[in-house]
ROSENU-369198 format. One record per residue (C-alpha): residue number from 0; x negated, y, z negated; residue in three letters; chain. Coordinates in Angstrom, 1 decimal. Layout:
! residues N
<node seq="NUM" xx="X" yy="Y" zz="Z" type="ALA" mol="A"/>
...
! end
This chain:
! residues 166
<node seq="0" xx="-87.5" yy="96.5" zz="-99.5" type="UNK" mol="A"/>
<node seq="1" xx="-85.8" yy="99.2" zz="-97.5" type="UNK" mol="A"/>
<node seq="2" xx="-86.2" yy="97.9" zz="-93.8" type="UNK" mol="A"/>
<node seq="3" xx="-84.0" yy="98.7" zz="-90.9" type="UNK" mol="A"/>
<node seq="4" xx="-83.4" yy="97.8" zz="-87.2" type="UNK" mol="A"/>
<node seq="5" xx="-84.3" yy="99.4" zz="-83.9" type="UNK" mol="A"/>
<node seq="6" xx="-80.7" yy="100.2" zz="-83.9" type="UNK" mol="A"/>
<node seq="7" xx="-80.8" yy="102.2" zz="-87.5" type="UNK" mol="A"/>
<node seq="8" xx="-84.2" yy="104.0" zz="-86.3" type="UNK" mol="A"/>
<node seq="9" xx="-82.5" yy="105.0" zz="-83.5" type="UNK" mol="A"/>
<node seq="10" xx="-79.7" yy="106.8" zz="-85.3" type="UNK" mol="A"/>
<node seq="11" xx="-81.2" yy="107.8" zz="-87.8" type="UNK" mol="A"/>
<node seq="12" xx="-83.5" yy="110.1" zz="-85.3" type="UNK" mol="A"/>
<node seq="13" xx="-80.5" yy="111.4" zz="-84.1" type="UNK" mol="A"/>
<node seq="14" xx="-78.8" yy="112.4" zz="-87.6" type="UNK" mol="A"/>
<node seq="15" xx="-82.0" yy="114.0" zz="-88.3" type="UNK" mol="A"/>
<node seq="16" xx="-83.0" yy="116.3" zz="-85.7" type="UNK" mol="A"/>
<node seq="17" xx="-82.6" yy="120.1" zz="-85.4" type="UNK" mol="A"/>
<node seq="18" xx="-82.6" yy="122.6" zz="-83.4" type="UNK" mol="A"/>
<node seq="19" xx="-86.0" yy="123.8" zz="-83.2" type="UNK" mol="A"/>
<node seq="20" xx="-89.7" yy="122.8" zz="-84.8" type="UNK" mol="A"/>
<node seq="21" xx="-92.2" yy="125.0" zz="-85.4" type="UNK" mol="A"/>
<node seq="22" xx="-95.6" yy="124.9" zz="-84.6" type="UNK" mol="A"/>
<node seq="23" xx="-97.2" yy="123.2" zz="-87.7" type="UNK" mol="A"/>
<node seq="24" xx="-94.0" yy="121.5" zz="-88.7" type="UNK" mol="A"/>
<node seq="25" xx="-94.6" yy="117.9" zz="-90.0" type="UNK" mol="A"/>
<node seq="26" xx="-92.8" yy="115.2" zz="-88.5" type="UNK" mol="A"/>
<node seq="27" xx="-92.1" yy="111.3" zz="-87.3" type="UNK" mol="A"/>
<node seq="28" xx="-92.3" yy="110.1" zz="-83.6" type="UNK" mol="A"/>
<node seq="29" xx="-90.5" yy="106.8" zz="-83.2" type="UNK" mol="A"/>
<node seq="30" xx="-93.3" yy="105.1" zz="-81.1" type="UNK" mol="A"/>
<node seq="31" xx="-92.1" yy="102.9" zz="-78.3" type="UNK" mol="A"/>
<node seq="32" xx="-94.5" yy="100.2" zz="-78.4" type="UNK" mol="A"/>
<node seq="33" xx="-94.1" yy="99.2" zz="-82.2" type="UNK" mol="A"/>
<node seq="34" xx="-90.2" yy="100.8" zz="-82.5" type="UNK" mol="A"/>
<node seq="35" xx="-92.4" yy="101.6" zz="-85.4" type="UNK" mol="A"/>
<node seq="36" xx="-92.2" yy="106.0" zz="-87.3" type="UNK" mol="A"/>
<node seq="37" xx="-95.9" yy="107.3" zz="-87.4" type="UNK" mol="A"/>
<node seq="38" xx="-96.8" yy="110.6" zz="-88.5" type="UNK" mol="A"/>
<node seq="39" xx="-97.4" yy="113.9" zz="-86.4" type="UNK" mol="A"/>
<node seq="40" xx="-97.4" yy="117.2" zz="-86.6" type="UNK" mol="A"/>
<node seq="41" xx="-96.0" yy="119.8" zz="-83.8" type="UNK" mol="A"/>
<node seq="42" xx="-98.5" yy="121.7" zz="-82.1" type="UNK" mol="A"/>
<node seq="43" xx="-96.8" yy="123.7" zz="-79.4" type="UNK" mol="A"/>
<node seq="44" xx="-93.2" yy="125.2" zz="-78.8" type="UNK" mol="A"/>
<node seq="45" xx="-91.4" yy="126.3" zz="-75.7" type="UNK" mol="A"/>
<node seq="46" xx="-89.2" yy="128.9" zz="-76.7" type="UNK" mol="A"/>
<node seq="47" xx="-87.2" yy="129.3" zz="-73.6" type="UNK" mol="A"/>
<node seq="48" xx="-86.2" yy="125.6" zz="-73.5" type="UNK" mol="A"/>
<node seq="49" xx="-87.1" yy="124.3" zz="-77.4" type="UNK" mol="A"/>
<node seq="50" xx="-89.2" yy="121.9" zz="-76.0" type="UNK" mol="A"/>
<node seq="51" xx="-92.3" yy="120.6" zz="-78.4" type="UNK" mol="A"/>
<node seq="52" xx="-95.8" yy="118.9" zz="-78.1" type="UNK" mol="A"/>
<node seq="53" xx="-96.8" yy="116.7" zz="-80.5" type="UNK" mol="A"/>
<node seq="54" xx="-100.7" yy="116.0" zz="-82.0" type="UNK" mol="A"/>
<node seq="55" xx="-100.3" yy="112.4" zz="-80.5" type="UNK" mol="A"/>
<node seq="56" xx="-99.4" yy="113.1" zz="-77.3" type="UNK" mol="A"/>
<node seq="57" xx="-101.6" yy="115.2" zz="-75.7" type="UNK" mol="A"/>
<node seq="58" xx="-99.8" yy="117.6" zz="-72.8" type="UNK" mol="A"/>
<node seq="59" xx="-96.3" yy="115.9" zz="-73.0" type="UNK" mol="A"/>
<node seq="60" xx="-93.7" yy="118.4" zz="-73.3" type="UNK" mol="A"/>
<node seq="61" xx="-90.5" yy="116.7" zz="-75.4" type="UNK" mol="A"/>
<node seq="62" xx="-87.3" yy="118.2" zz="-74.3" type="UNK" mol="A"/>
<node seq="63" xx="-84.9" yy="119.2" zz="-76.9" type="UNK" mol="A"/>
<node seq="64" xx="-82.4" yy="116.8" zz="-75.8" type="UNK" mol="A"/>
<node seq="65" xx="-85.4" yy="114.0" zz="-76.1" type="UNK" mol="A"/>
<node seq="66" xx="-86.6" yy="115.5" zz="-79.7" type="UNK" mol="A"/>
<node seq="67" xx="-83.3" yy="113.9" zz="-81.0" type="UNK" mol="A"/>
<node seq="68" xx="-84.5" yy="110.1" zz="-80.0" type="UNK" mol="A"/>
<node seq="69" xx="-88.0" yy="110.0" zz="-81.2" type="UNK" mol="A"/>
<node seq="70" xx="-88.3" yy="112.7" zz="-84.4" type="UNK" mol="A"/>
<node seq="71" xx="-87.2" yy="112.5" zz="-87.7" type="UNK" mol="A"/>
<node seq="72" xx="-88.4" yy="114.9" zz="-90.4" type="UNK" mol="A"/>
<node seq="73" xx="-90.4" yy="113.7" zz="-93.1" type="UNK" mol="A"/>
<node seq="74" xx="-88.3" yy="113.5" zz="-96.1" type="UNK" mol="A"/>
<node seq="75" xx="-91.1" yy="114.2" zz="-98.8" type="UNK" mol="A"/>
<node seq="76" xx="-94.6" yy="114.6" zz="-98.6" type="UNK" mol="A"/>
<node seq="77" xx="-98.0" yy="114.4" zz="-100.9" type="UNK" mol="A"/>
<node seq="78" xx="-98.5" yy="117.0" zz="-103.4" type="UNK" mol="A"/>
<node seq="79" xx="-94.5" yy="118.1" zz="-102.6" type="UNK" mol="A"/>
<node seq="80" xx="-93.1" yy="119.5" zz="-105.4" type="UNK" mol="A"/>
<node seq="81" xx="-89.4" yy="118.0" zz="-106.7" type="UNK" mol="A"/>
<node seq="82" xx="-86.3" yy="117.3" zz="-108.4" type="UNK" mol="A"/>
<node seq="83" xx="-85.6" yy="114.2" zz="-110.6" type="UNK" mol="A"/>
<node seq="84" xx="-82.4" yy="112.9" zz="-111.4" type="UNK" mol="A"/>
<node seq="85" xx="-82.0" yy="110.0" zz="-113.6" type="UNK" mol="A"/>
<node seq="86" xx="-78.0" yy="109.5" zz="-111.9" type="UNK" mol="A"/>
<node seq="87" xx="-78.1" yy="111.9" zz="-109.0" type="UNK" mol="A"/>
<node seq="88" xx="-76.0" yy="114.1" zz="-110.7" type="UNK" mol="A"/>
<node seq="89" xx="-76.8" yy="115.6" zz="-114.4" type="UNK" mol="A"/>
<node seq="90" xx="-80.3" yy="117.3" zz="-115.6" type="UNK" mol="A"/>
<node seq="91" xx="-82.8" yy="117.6" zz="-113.2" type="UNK" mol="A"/>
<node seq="92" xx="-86.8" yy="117.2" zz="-114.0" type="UNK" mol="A"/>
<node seq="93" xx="-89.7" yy="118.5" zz="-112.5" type="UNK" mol="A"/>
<node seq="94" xx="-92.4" yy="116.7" zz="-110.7" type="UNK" mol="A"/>
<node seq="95" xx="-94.6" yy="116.2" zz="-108.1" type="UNK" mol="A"/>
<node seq="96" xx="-95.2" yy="113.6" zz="-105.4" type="UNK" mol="A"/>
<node seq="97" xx="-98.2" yy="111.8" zz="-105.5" type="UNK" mol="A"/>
<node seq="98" xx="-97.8" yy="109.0" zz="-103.1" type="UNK" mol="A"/>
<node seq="99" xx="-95.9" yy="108.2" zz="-100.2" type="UNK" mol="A"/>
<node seq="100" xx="-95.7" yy="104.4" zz="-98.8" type="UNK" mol="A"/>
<node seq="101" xx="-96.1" yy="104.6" zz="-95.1" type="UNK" mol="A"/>
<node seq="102" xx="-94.5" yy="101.3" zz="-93.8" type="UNK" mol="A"/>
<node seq="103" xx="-91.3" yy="102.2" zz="-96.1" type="UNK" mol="A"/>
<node seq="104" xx="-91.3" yy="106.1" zz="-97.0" type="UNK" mol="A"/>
<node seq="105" xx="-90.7" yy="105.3" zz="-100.3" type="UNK" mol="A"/>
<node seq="106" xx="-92.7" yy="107.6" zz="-102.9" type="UNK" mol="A"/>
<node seq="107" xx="-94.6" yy="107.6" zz="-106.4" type="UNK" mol="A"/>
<node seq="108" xx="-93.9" yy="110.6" zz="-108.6" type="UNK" mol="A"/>
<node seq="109" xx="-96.1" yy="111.7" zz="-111.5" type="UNK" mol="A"/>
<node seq="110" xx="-93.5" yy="111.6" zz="-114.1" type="UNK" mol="A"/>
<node seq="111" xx="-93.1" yy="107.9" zz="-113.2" type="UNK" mol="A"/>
<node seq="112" xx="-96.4" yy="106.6" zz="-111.7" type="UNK" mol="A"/>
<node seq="113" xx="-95.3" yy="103.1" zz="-112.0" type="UNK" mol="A"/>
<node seq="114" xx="-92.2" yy="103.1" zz="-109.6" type="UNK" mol="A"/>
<node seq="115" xx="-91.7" yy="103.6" zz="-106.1" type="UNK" mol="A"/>
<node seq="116" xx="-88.7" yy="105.8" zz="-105.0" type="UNK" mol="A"/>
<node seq="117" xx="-87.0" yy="104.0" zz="-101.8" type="UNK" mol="A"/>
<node seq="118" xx="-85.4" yy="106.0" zz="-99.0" type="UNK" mol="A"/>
<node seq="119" xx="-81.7" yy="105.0" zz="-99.8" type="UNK" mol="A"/>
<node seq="120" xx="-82.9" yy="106.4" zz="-103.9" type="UNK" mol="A"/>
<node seq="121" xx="-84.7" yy="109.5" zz="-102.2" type="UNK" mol="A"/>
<node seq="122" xx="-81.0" yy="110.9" zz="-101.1" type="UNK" mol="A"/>
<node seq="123" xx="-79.1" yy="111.0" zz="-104.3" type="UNK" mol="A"/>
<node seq="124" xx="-82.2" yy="111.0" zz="-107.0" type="UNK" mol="A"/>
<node seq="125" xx="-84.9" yy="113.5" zz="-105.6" type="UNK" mol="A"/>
<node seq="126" xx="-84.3" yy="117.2" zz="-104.4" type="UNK" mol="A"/>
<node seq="127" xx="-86.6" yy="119.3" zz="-102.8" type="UNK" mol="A"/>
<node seq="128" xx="-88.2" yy="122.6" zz="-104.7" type="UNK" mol="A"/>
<node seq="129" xx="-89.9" yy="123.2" zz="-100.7" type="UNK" mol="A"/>
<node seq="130" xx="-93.1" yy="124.6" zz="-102.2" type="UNK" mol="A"/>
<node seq="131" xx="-96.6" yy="122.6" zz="-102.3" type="UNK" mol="A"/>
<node seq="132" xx="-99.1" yy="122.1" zz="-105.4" type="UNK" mol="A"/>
<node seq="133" xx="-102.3" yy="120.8" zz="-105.1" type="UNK" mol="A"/>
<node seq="134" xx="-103.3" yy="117.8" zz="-107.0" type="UNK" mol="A"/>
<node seq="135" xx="-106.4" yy="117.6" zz="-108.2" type="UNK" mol="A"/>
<node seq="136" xx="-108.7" yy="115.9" zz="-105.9" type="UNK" mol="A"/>
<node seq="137" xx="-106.9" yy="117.7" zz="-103.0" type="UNK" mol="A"/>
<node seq="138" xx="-109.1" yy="119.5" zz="-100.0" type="UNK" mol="A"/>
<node seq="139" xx="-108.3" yy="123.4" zz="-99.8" type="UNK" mol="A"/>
<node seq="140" xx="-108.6" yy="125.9" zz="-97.4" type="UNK" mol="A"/>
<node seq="141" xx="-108.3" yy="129.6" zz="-97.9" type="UNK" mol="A"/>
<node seq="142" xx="-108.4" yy="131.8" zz="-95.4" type="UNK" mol="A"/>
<node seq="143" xx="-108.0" yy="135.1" zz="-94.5" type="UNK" mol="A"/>
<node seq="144" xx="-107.8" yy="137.5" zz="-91.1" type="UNK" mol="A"/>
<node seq="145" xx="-109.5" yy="140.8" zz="-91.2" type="UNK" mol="A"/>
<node seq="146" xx="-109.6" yy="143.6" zz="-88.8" type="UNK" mol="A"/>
<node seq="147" xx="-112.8" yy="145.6" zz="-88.3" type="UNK" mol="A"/>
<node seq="148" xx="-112.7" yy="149.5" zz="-88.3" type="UNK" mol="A"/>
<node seq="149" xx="-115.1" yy="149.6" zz="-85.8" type="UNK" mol="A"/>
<node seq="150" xx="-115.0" yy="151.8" zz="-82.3" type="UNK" mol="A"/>
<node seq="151" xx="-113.6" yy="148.2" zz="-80.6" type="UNK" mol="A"/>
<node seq="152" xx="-111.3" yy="146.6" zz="-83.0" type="UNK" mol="A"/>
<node seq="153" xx="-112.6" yy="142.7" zz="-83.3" type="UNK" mol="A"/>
<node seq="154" xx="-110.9" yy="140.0" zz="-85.4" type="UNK" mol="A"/>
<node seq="155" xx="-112.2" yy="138.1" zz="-88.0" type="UNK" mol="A"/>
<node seq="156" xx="-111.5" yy="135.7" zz="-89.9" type="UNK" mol="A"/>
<node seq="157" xx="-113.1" yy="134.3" zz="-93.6" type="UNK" mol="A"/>
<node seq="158" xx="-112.4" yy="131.5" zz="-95.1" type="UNK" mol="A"/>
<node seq="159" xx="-113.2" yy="129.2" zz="-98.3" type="UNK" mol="A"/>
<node seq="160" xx="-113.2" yy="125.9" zz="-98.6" type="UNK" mol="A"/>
<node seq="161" xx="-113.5" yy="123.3" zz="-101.7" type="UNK" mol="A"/>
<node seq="162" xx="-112.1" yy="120.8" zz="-103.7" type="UNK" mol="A"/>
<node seq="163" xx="-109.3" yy="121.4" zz="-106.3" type="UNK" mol="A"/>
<node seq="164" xx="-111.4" yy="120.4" zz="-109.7" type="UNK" mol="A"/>
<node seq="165" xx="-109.1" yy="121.1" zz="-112.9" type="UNK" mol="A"/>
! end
C-alpha cells in the first residue's frame, strides 16, 4: 500500500497548491487532528487577498499563504473521464473512473474493474481528459436560469432532477 508520513503529507500540500480556487473547486484539507486528507469543496473566495472558505470549516477564511499547508487537489474523481497507459508512454485508452479508495487515493477504472490504480501509478499511467460522464446509477441535476419579460425583471430558475437509467 501507498502510505506516507506527516512529513510527505506536508510536502506534498505544498507541491500541489496553486494560486487560486474557485468557488466549487474540489479539494483535500490535511486535518490537524488525524494528519489525516479528507474531502471538501471551496465555497467562498476573497479575491483581493486569494483567501478561501472551505464546506468544513464554517467562517474560517484560509490565507493564500496557509492554502499551501492544508490543500491538495484531488487527483481523480468518480465518473472522471481518462487516459490509460499500459507503460506511461505509448497508446493511450479511454475510460472512466468508477471508484476512488479514500484512505489511499488509489482508483478503479472500468476498463480494468479488478485493479486499483495507486497514487505513485496515477502519475505516469493515467491522464486526465478534464470532462465528467455520468455513470449509470449517478444523481443529476439540470438546471437552468431564466429571466422574466415582465414590467420588473425577476429571476428564475428551473430545474430537473433524476437518476441516470441507461
Amino acid at each position: 500500500q501507498d502510505h506516507k508520513s506527516d512529513e510527505q503529507h506536508e510536502s506534498q500540500a505544498s507541491s500541489n497548491a496553486e494560486t487560486t480556487f474557485p468557488i466549487g473547486t474540489s479539494l483535500q484539507y490535511l486535518e490537524s487532528k488525524n494528519r489525516g486528507w479528507t474531502d471538501c469543496q471551496v465555497v467562498q473566495f476573497r479575491r483581493e487577498d486569494g483567501a478561501v472558505q472551505i464546506n468544513l470549516k464554517d467562517g474560517r477564511w484560509f490565507s493564500h499563504e496557509e492554502q499551501g499547508q492544508c490543500f491538495r487537489r484531488n487527483r481523480f474523481e468518480q465518473s472522471q473521464r481518462v487516459q490509460y497507459s499500459a507503460d506511461g508512454a505509448g497508446d493511450w485508452l479511454d475510460s472512466v473512473v468508477i471508484a476512488v479508495r479514500e484512505e489511499d487515493g488509489a482508483i478503479q477504472l472500468g476498463l480494468d474493474k479488478d485493479r486499483w490504480f495507486t497514487v505513485n501509478e496515477q502519475k505516469t499511467l493515467l491522464r486526465s481528459l478534464s470532462k465528467k460522464v455520468f455513470l449509470v446509477g449517478s444523481r443529476v441535476a439540470v438546471v437552468q436560469d431564466l429571466t422574466t419579460d415582465s414590467e420588473e425583471e425577476q429571476l428564475l430558475r428551473i430545474g430537473q432532477q433524476g437518476w441516470i437509467t441507461q
